[in-house]
Structures are given as C-alpha cells and as structure tokens.
N, C-alpha and C positions, 0 to 999 in steps of 0.2 A: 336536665337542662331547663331551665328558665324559658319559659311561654314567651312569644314576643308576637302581639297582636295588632295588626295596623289601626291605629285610631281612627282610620275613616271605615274604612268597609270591613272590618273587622274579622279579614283573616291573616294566617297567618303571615309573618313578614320579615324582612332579613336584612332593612335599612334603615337607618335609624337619624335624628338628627343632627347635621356635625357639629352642634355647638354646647347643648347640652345631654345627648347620647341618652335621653331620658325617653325619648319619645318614638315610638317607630311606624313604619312606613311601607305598604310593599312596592309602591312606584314612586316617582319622582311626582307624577301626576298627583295623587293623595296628599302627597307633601303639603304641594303648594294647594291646594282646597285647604287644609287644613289651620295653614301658616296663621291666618285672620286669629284665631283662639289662640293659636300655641305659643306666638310672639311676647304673650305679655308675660308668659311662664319661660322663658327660654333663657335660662340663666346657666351659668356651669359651677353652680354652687348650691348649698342648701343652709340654714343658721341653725346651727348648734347652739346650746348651752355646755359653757365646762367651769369646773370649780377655778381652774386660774386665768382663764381665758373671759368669765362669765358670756354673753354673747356672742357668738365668732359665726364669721362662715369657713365654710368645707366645702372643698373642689370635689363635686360628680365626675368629676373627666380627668384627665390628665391633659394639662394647659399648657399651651408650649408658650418660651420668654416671647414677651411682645406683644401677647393679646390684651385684647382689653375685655377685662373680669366684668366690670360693673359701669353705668352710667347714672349719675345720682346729678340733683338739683340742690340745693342750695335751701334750707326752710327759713336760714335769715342769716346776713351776715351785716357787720360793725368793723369801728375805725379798732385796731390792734396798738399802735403805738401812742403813749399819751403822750409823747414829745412831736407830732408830727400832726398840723391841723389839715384834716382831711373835707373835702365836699363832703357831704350827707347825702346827696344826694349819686353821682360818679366814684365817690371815693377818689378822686382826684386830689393833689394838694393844693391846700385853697392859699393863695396869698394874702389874703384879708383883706382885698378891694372890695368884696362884694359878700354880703352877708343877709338871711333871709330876712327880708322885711318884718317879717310877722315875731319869729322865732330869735332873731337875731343871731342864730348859730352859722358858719362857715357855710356859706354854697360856691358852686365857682361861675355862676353864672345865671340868669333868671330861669332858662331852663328846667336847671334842675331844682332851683325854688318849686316851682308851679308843677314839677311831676308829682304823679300819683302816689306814686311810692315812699314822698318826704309827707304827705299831706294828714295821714294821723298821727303820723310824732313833731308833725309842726304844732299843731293843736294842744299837744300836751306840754312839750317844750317851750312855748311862749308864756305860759305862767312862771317861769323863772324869772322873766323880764329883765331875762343880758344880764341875771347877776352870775353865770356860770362861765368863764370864760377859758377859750384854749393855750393848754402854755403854763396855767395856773396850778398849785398842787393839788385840783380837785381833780385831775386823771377823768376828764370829760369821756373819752372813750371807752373807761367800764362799765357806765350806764346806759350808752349809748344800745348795744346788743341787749341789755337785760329788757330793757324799755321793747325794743323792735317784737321780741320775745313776746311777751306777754301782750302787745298790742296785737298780738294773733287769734287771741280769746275771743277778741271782740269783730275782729276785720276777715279771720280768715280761720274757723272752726277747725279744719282738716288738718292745718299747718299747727294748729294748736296741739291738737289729739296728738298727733305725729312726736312734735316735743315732749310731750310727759311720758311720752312710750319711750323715752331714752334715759340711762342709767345716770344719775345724780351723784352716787357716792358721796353724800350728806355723812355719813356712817364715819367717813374715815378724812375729813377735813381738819386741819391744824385751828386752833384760836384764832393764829395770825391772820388765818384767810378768813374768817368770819366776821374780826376786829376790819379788815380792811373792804368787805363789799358790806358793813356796815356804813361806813365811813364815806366809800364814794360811790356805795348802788344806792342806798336802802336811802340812809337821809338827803337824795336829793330827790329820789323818786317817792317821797314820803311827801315833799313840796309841791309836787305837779301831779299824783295819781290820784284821783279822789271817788275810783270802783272803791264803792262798797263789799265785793266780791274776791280784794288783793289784798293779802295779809303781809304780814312780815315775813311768814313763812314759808308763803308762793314764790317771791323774790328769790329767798335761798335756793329752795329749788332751782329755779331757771338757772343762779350763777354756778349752781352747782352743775346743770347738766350745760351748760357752755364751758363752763372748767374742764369735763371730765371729754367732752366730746366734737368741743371745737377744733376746726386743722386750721393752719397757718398757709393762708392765699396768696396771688397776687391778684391785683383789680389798679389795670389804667398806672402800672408802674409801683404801685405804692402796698406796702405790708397789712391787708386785714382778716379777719377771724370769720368764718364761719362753719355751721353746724348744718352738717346734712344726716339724712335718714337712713342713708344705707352704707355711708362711707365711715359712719360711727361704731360701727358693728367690726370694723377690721380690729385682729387679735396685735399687739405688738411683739415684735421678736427684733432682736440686734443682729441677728441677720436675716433680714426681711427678705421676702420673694415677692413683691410688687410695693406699688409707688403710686402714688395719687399725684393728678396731674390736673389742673384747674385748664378749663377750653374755653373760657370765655364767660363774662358776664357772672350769673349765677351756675354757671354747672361742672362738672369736675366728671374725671374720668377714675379708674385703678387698673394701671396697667401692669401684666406679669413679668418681674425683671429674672426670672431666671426660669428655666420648666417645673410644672409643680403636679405632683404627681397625685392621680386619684385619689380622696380621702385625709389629703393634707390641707390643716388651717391655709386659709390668706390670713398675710400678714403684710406688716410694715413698721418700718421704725421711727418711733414718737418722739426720738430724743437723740443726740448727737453722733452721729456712727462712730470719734473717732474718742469719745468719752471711757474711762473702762469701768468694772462694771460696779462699783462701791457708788459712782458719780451716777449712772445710770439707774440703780435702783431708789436711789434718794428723787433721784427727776421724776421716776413714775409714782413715788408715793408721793409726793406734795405737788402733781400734774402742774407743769407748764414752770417749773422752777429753769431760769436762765443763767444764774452764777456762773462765773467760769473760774476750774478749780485752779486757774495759777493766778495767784496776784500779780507776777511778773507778766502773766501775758496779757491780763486786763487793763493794768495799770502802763503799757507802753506808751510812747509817744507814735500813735496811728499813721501820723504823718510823714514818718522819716522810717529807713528801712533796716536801721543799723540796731536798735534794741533787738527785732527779730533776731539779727545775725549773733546779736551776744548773747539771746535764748539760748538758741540754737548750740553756738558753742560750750556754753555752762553746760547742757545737758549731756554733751558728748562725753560716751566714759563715765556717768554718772548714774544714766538713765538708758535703760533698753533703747535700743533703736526705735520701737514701735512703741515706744511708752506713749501717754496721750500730750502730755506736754510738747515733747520735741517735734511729734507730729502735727500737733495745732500749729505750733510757730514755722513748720515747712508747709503747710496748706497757705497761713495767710504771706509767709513770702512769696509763693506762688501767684496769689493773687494780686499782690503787689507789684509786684514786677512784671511791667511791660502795660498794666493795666492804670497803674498812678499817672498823673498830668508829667510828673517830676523824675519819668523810669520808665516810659512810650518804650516798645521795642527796640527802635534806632537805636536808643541812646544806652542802651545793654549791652558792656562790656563781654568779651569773649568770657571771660571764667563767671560773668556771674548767668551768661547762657548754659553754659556747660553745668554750674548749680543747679540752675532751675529745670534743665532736664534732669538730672541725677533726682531731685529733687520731687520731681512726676512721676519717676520709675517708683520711685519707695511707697508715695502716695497708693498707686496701681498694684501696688504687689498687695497692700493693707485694702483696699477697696474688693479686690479679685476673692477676698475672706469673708469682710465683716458685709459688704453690699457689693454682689455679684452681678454681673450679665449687664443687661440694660437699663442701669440705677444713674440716675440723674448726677450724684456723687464721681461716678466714672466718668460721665457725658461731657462734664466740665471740665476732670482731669487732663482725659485724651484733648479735649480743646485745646487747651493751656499747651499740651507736649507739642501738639500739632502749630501751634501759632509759634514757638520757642524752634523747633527744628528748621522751619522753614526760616526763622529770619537767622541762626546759625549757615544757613545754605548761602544766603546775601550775605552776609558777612563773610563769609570764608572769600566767595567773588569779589568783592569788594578789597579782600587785604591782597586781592595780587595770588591766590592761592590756584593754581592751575591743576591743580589732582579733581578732575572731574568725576570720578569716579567718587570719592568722599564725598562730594556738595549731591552728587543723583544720590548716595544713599539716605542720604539727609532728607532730599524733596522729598524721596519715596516712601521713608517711613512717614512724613508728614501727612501724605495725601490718604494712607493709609488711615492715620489715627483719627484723622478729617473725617472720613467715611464712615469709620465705627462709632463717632462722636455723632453726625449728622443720623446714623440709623438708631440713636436713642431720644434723638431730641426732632425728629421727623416731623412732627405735629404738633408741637409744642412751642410756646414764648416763654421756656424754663431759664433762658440766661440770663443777668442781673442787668436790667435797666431794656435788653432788646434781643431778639432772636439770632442763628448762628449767622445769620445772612450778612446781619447787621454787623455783628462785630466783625466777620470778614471785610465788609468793607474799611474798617477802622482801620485793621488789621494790614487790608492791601496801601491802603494810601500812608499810615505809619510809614513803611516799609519806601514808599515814592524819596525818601529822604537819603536811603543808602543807595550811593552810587557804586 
C-alpha cells in the first residue's frame, strides 16, 4: 500500500486534498498551515505529451460535471473580425466619432485613447499615419494580435517567454496562409517595426502560434481572439468533456461538462459540434478554417425564414435525419424563430411552435452524444425549448383552450428546462448579445402582447 505522509508534520496520514487528492494531511489543522504553499500547486490535472494530442493535460482525480478544471489569464488578446471596427482599446465597436489622436486607429472614447494598455502599440501604430484604414481589404485585425504579441518582448518579458513556450506548427501550415499573413501581418508590420531584433521569421511564428492556439472570446458584446497559457494546452475531441468559458475582462475559466474520470485527457471542441467528421478533420488541419459545407445554407437569404424551411424540406428523405446539413438548418430556425424583430414569440403561429419544439427535441437527442452534460450547445437549446413551451402554454389560454391540465404540462416542462439551462450558464454571460436574465425579460414582456 502506498505510504501517505502529512506534509506538515510528517507523519503518517489518511486525508488528503479534495481538490487535487495529490497532497495529504493528518488533520484539518495541517491542512490549513499548509494551504500558503500548496495553493499554487493545487490543480487536478498534470501535462502530458502525446504523439496525437502533443501537449495535453490529465485529470489526477476524477472530476465531477460542473467544476472548474482551470483558471488562466489572457497573455494578449485582438479584434477577430475584419468586417467589424473594434475600440483598441475596450474592444467595444467603435462608431467612428472618435479616433486616437496620435495613431488615428478606432477608440471609442479618450479613455481608452490614453490607457496604458493602447500606449506601445499607439507609438508604433502612428507611423502608418491613417494610411491603414478599417473596412478596407487590409483586414486591420490580423496584425493587430501579431503587433500586441511581439510588443511583449520589449514591455513585458514573462508574457513574452510564455508565447514562444506555445506550439507554432510552422511544420504544417498551407502556402495560402503564409501568402496571406504575408500580405496583411508581415508587410504592414514591416512599415511600422524598426527592432533591429524582429525578422520576417519571428512574425511567422507569433501568427503561427495565435493560429494554432488562439480561442474565440467575448469582450463588451463583440467577437475577439485570444491566446492564454494554460487553456492552449487543452487536447481537442468531438466529444469534448469541458468547455472554456471567458469571466471577464482578460481571464477565462474551463469548466467540466460531463464527469471525467482519473487519468483521462481534458478536452474540448475546436470546431463545430454539429460538422461530421470529413469537415472536421479538414478544420483541424488548416486551424480556424470557417466555410460552411452547404452552399444552400451559406448562400440563404438570413433575413426571411422560408429558404431554412425549404432546406429543411429538400433534405427530408434525402438525408439522415442527423446529417449535418438538415441539422444546421434546424439549429438556425431555432434561432430564428421568436429571436428575429420579424418572428418575436407572439407572433409564432401554433404549428410553427409545435416545429420549433420538435425541432429542440432532435437538436437535444444530437447534443445528449456529440456535447453532453453541461455544454453551452445544450444551455441554449434547453433555453430556446424553455422560452417555445412556455409561450405554447399562453397561446393555448389565449385560443379559449380550457384543458388545464395540457397548458400545466407545458409550464412545467418549461420551468424545468429553465432550470437545467440556468444550472449550466450559472456564472456566465454565454448568451448572444446578454445573460439568461436578460433574455427572460425580453422573453416576459414579448409575451405581455398575448392576451
């Protein structure tokens, strides 16, 4: 039997950490003397190397769904979408009243002109002198991260060290992406970098290890990229057991969406859960590839709901039920429906209710597989079913239907899936534009309209 020695008074002992089970203890007392050192080691994981995985962590313990694995900071994060001009400063979107005096780049207010955190990429950024502008096909946001990046060498050594300690995969990068952070990293930062110390070849790097290891944020409502130190090391799997989860500001959590048993990788998934797997492996080889594989579903009209429905229809009989097709196009009618200015819940006829629950069942039966437990994917579903049953319950009252019994079963699955939705998004501002609170209220006052 395995020796188990209290790390304070060094005898024997039979209690041990509950968090990382690594450490043990013979009283509570010991513990807590102890805690001061052990905190900064008290992880329930370990990092591995594996030939498909390359750096991964590994659960010490057996984790039960819901905890949070890891807490990581942020070593630099940038605007992600090049159609969307962002503060530099808040990452807020900037309207283009107010731009930095110095730099002439988007700020959304003096504020964050004059914070610390714009003030060495103002300095380098204003030798462009406003020839770079946003909107334009220079994709201002992909040098924006490369720049923040490498102004680390010089502002913040540790942060620096930290980045080159992360996987590049230079190795295995397509032309196309070399031809294009040629195009909008290299020659513009070519114009404003004048270290004697930055080669052509340092650049690749950085893009290469923000390609390979940047997540996809929110920050103040709006979509951007950043690269953390410990949440880069998560292994991908299509069906993932935890989920990264941004809390604010620069920092992000990884929480466990299902129990994960001693000695199994953390994972999560890098690329679309409801993709199969030909589209999936093509996404991980050329990292951050967004195509979407139906032309019919890309090429819709977004604004009207009836191409969905004619998806929809073509694929039935054609295409597995759970094909990715038919299933993309029943995710975004879901989302459409009752969430567009032009399809508010009121205005949802009884059968296209009755759709849209059917609709969330199918979704939840495919989530329940590919992203189990308490995965963000589900948190939204159940939302959707929960906001769809409950206005099916006003509506039944509203046509005159006196079967009470029917309309309580309705509330009560609703309040149900309410519940299991709210105990995944508990701590979180995960829903699109505002938190579940928020859209409750959206939600209640829509609803103020069926009498």
């Amino acid at each position: 039997m395995e020796s188990r020695i209290c790390e304070v008074c060094r005898v024997p002992a039979t209690q041990s950490c509950s968090s990382c089970h690594a450490s043990f203890y013979c009283s509570r007392e010991c513990q807590k003397k102890d805690w001061k050192s052990h905190r900064g080691s008290c992880i329930p994981y370990t990092i591995e190397v594996s030939p498909v995985y390359g750096r991964y962590p590994r659960a010490t313990r057996d984790i039960e769904a819901g905890e949070i694995i890891m807490r990581d900071t942020a070593l630099a994060v940038g605007p992600r979408n090049p159609l969307r001009s962002l503060c530099l400063g808040c990452h807020k979107a900037a309207s283009g009243a107010h731009v930095c005096f110095k730099c002439l780049f988007p700020q959304c207010s003096a504020t964050c002109e004059n914070s610390a955190s714009h003030e060495a990429e103002c300095l380098v950024l204003s030798k462009l002198g406003g020839t770079c502008h946003v909107g334009t096909t220079n994709d201002v946001c992909e040098f924006i991260l490369p720049l923040r990046c490498l102004l680390t060498k010089y502002t913040d050594p540790k942060k620096w060290k930290a980045l080159n300690g992360l996987q590049d995969n230079l190795g295995s990068v397509t032309d196309e992406w070399k031809l294009r952070v040629r195009h909008n990293v290299i020659d513009y930062l070519n114009q404003v970098i004048t270290f004697k110390d930055i080669e052509a070849s340092d650049i690749y790097k950085i893009c290469g290890i923000i390609q390979t290891n940047a997540f996809e944020m929110k920050m103040n409502g709006e979509s951007i990229q950043a690269v953390f130190p410990k949440m880069s090391m998560l292994a991908h799997d299509c069906c993932p057991n935890a989920k990264s989860v941004c809390t604010g500001g620069m920092k992000a959590i990884v929480k466990s969406t299902v129990p994960i048993a001693k000695g199994a990788p953390i994972t999560v998934n890098y690329t679309n859960h409801l993709w199969n797997t030909i589209r999936r492996r093509q996404d991980l080889l050329v990292k951050k590839s967004y195509d979407i594989l139906s032309k019919a579903f890309e090429e819709r009209d977004k604004s009207k709901i009836e191409p969905l429905e004619e998806l929809i229809d073509l694929c039935s009989g054609r295409l597995h039920s759970n094909h990715q097709i038919p299933l993309e196009a029943k995710l975004a009618w879901v989302k459409f429906c009752g969430n567009h200015p032009d399809y508010r819940y009121r205005d949802l006829s009884k059968v296209q209710l009755q759709t849209k629950i059917s609709f969330c069942r199918d979704l939840l039966k495919v989530a329940d597989v590919i992203s189990p437990g308490k995965s963000n994917f589900r948190g939204h579903i159940l939302f959707e079913l929960h906001a769809t049953l409950k206005t099916m319950a006003r509506k039944l009252q509203s046509f005159g239907d006196l079967n009470n019994e029917r309309t309580d079963v309705y509330y009560d699955e609703a309040e149900d899936k309410l519940r299991e939705s709210r105990s995944i998004f508990c701590s979180e501002n995960e829903m699109e534009g505002s938190g579940i609170e928020e859209k409750l209220a959206r939600l209640t006052k829509d609803l103020e309209g069926i009498c």
